[in-house]
N, C-alpha and C positions, 0 to 999 in steps of 0.2 A: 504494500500500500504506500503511495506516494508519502513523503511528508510536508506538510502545510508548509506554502513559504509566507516568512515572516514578515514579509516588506522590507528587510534591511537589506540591502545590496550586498553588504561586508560578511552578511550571514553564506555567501555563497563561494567558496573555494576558491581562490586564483585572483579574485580582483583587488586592484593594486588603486590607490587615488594620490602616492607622494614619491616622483624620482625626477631626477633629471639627468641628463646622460646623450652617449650618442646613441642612434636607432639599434645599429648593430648589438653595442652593449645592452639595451633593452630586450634584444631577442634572445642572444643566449643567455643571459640572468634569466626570462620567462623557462626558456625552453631546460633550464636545468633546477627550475624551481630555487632559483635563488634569487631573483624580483620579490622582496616579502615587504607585506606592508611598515610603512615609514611614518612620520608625523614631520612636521614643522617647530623648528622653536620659535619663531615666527611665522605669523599669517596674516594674510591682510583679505578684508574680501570674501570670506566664504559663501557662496550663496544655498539660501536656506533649501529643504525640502519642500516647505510649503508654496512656496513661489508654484514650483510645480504643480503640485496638490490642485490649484485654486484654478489654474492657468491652462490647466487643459480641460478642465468642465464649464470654464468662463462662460463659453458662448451656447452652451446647451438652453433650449426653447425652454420658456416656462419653468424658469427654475432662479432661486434664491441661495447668494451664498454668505456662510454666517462664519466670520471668524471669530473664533474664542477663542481674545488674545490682546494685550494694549494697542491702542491704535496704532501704535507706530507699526504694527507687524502688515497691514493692510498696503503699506507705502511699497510693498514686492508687486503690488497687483497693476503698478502703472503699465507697466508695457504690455501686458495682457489685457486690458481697458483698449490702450492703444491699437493693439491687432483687433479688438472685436470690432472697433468703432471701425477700421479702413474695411475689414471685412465685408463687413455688411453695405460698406460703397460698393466696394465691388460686383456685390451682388445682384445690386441696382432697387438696393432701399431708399426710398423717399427719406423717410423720417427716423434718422442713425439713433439709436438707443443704446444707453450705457449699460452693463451689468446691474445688478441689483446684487451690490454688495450690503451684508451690515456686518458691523464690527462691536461685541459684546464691553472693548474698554476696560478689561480686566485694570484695576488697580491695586495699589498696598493695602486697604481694604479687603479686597476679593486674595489678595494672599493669605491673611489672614483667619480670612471669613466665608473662604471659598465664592467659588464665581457659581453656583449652578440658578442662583436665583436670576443673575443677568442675560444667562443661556435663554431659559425661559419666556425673561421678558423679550427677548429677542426675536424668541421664536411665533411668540405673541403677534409682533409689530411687520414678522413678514405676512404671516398669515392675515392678519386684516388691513395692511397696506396694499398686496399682490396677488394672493390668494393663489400660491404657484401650485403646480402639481407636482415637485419637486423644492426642497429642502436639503440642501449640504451642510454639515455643520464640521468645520475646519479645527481639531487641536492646536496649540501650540507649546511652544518653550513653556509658555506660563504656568497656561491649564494643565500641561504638563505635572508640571513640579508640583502645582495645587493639590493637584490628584482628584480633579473631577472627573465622575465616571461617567463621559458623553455616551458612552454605551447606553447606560441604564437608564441616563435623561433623556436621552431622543426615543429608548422604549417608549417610557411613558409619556413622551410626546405623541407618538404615533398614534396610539388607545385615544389623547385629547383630539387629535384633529384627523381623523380616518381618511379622510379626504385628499393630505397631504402623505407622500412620503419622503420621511424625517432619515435623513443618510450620515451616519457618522463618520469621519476622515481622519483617522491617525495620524498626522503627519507634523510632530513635534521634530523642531530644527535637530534639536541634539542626538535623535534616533540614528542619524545616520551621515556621513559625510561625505556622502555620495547623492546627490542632489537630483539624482532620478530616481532614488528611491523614494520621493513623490508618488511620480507616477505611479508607481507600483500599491502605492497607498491610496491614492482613490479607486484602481480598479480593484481591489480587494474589498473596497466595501460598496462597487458595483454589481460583485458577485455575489455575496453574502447577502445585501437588502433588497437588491433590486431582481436579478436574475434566480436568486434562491436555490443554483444548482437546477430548477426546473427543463425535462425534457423536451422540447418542441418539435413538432414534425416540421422536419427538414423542408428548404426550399430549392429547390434544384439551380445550380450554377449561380447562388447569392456566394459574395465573396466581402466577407469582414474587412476593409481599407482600414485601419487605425492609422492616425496622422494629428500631430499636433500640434500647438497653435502656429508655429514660425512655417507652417506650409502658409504658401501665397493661396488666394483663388485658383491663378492662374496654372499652377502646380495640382491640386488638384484635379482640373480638368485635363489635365495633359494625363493625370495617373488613371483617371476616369476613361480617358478615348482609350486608351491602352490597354486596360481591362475588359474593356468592349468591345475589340476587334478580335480578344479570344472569347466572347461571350458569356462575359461573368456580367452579373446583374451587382451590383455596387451599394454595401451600405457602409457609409462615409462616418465616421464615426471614431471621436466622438466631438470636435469640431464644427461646430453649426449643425448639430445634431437635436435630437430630441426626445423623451422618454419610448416612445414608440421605437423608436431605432435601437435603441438601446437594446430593448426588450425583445428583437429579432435575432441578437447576436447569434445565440443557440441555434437558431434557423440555418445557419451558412452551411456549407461543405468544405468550406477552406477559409484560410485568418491570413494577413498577410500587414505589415506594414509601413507605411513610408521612410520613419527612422528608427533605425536599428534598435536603439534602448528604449524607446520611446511606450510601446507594448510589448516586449520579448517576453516578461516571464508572464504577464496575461494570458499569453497567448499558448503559452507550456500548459495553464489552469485550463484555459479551457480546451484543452484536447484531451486530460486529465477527468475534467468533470461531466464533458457534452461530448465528447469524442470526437473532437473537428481538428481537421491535420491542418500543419501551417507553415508557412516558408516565413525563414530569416536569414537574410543572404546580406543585405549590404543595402546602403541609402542610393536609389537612383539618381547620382549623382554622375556627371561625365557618360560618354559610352561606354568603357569596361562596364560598369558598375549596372548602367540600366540595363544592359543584355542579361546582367547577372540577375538583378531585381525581377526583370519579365521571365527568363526561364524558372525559375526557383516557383513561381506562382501557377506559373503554364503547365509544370509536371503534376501539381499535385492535382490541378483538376482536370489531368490529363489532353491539355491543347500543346502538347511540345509538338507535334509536327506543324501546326498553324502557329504554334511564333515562331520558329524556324523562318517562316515564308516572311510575315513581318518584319522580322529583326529585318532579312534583306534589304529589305521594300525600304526603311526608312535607312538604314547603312546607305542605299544608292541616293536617296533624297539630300540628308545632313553630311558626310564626309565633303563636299566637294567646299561645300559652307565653312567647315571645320578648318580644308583648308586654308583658308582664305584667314582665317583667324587667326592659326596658327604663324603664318609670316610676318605677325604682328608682334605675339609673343613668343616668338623660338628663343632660347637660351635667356629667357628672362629669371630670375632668382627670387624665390617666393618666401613667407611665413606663415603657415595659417593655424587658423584659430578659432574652434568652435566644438562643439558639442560632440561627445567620445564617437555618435555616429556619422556626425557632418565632416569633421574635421578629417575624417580619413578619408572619407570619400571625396570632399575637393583635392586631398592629396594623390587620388589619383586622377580624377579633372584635369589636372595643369598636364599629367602627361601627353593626354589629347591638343594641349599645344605647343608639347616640345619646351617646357619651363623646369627648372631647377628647382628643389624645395631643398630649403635650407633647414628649417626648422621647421616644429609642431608641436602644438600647445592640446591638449586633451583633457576634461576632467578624471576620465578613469583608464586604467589597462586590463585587461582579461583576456583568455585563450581569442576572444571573436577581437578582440585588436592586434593579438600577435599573428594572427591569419593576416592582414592586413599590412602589420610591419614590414611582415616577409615578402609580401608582393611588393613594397615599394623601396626595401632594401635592395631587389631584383632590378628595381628601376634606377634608382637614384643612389645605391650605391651606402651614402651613411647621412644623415641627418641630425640633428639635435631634437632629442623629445623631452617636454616638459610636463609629464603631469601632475595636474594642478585643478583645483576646483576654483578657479579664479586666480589669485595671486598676481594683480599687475605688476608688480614692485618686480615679479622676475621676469615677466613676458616685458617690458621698458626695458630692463638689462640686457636682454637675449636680442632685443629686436636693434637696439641700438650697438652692441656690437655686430652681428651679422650684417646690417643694413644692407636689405633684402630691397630687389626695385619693388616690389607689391607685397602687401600684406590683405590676404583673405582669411577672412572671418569677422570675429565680432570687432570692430575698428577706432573704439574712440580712444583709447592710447595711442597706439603705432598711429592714429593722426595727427594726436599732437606730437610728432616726431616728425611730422614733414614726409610721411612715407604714401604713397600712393594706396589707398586701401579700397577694398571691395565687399560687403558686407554679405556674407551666405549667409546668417541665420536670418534672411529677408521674406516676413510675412506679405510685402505687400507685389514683389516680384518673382519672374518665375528664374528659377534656379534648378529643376529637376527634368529628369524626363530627355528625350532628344530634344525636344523644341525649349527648355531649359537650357540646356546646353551652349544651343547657341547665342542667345541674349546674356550668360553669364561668360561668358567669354567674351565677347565683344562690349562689354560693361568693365573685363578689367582692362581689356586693350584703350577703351577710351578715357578710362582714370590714366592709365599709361601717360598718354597723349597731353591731359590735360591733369597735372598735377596739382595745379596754384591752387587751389583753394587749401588743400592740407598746407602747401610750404608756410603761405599766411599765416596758416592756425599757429605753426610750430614756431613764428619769430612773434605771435602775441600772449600767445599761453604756457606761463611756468608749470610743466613737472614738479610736483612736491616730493623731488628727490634731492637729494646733495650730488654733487658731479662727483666724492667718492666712492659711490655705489653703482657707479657705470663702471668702477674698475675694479671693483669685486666678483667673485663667482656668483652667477646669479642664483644659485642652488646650496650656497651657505648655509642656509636656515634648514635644509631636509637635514635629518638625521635616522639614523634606522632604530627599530624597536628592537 
């Protein structure tokens, strides 16, 4: 019998969140199991779990979300406010609506005195504000430490308003330092309150898309056309989704999704609990990657001889495009920086135009990254890898010695550094898919091209570093356990 996973990432053998080093050394340290997790005596930056928690159910129809937690822990949910609000332009909303956040304001008081009464009135103030069909109710650091049992309070919420269902969310910062063990912590309690384990008669060639909020629109329709020309019927989820959809999940024949960590151990649940097979291959990102991403899906509901014929059809369409791009950027020297599934997959992007990667920033490592290493140790030979759950202070040191012509990923340091930057974790662009491909590429060729705007940044905005910490080892502070 399986054993329940716990939502903690770290609970899971082999994954690694603190090294720095070159690629090479990163593969044999994994490959002879001596990569063992490290800590920092320094950190700067850590980003929480709950960010996550909150930020991929944001834009779900008809639903209210409640942090139980001081105000201040709500101030994660800007950029996810941010993607709902462009989101919903895109889709061609009249009239752009915010989340329906509330925040319980835990104070020294409620340390004291416990918060469940706050919970309550909270939960009070959605239901006769909104009247959702859906309720999340978010842990934190605080409630945490409190020790109120959101368990038992949102039971007996549910008994008060039958109407509504009341969803509890584990997702206390300190659980875990691996900052997708979020995600893992809202669909644990998608399974448990909402889904109930319950059997559904299958729908024939529905296929579970999981994608999270930094997919564009436009990115999804590209992963949409693509599932479609092997005849999978598409439920997009859980991104501008809905309690309905939700509640098909069970329904599919096959699970599959856009980024790599984003649903992987969901998706292990439910083959486990509903018996639905599912590919995890790689973020379609670049062509290697998307052929990998389209076959992996195509096998398991058996159209590998029809993507065969596609993969063709679109290789003869986008390569001549590619090249054209590519003599843009041949032999250009890269950074990137993004999320343990993004970031490797732009890293092998660049090879589709013939660019160098000098360095690579990651939050976590595990056996599906050293898969990865190895392909583009095969490419590029050795690299610098940092993983890091954030930590500017060493990606400013790394980036500023290497001084790479372009920096992809997430870009507001390496811009104030005057560095050409290109943003992949972009909600409101397309970055994925063939037709991805080529507008990310032709986006970093024309920052290329047209630099000034960073140079500016970089002779009017001081770094809050000293100039002796450019001559330091950027990886001083890792130390091993």
């Amino acid at each position: 019998m399986a054993v329940q996973y716990s939502g903690v990432r770290e609970s899971r053998e082999g994954r690694v969140n603190d090294f720095g080093g070159s690629s090479l050394s990163a593969q044999e340290m994994f490959a002879g199991k001596c990569l063992k997790r490290a800590d920092r005596s320094f950190a700067q930056g850590l980003q929480c779990q709950q960010i996550n928690s909150m930020a991929c159910l944001m834009s779900l129809e008809d639903s209210v979300f409640i942090s139980h937690s001081p105000q201040g822990c709500v101030g994660c949910t800007i950029m996810a406010v941010d993607m709902f609000r462009v989101g919903q332009a895109h889709r061609g909303e009249k009239y752009i609506k915010n989340p329906r956040i509330i925040v319980t304001n835990l104070d020294q008081k409620s340390v004291v005195f416990g918060g469940e009464q706050k919970l309550r009135e909270a939960v009070k103030k959605a239901v006769d504000r909104y009247n959702p069909k859906l309720i999340f109710v978010y842990s934190s650091c605080a409630s945490g430490i409190i020790g109120d049992d959101i368990d038992a309070i949102t039971e007996s919420l549910n008994e008060e308003y039958p109407e509504q269902t009341i969803v509890p969310i584990h997702c206390e910062g300190f659980k875990s330092k691996i900052c997708a063990s979020g995600f893992d912590s809202a669909f644990i309690s998608i399974n448990k309150y909402i889904l109930k384990k319950k059997k559904l008669p299958t729908v024939p060639n529905l296929v579970n898309l999981f994608a999270p909020t930094t997919v564009s629109y436009a990115d999804q329709k590209e992963m949409e056309r693509m599932l479609n020309l092997i005849g999978a019927e598409v439920n997009y989820i859980p991104f501008y989704s809905s309690l309905e959809k939700i509640k098909r999940i069970p329904q599919a024949v096959a699970s599959t999704s856009i980024c790599k960590v984003f649903a992987d151990e969901f998706m292990k649940t439910l083959e486990e609990d509903y018996g639905i097979p599912y590919s995890h291959t790689v973020m379609p990102i670049g062509i290697r990657n998307t052929d990998k991403w389209y076959r992996g899906i195509a096998k398991i509901i058996g159209k590998e001889n029809e993507v065969e014929e596609i993969i063709e059809r679109e290789h003869q369409r986008i390569e001549p495009l590619v090249a054209k791009i590519r003599s843009r950027l041949e032999g250009k020297r890269v950074f990137i920086c993004g999320g343990t599934g993004r970031s490797f997959a732009a890293a092998a992007l660049i090879d589709d135009f013939g660019m160098k990667l000098v360095g690579l920033e990651t939050p976590t490592y595990d056996a599906d990254a050293q898969v990865d290493v190895e392909y583009l140790n095969g490419i590029h030979k050795d690299f610098i890898v940092d993983i890091a759950n954030m930590q500017p202070f060493e990606q400013v040191n790394l980036v500023n010695k290497l001084k790479p012509d372009a920096f992809i990923g997430v870009p507001d340091w390496a811009a104030k550094l005057g560095i050409p930057t290109t943003h992949v974790l972009d909600g409101k662009r397309p970055t994925m898919g063939y037709d991805g491909l080529l507008y990310l590429g032709n986006k970093i060729a024309d920052q290329l091209s047209n630099p000034g705007f960073n140079k500016k940044l970089a002779e009017h905005v001081k770094l809050p570093y000293k100039a002796s910490w450019y001559e330091e080892n950027p990886f001083k502070y890792i130390k091993n356990s």
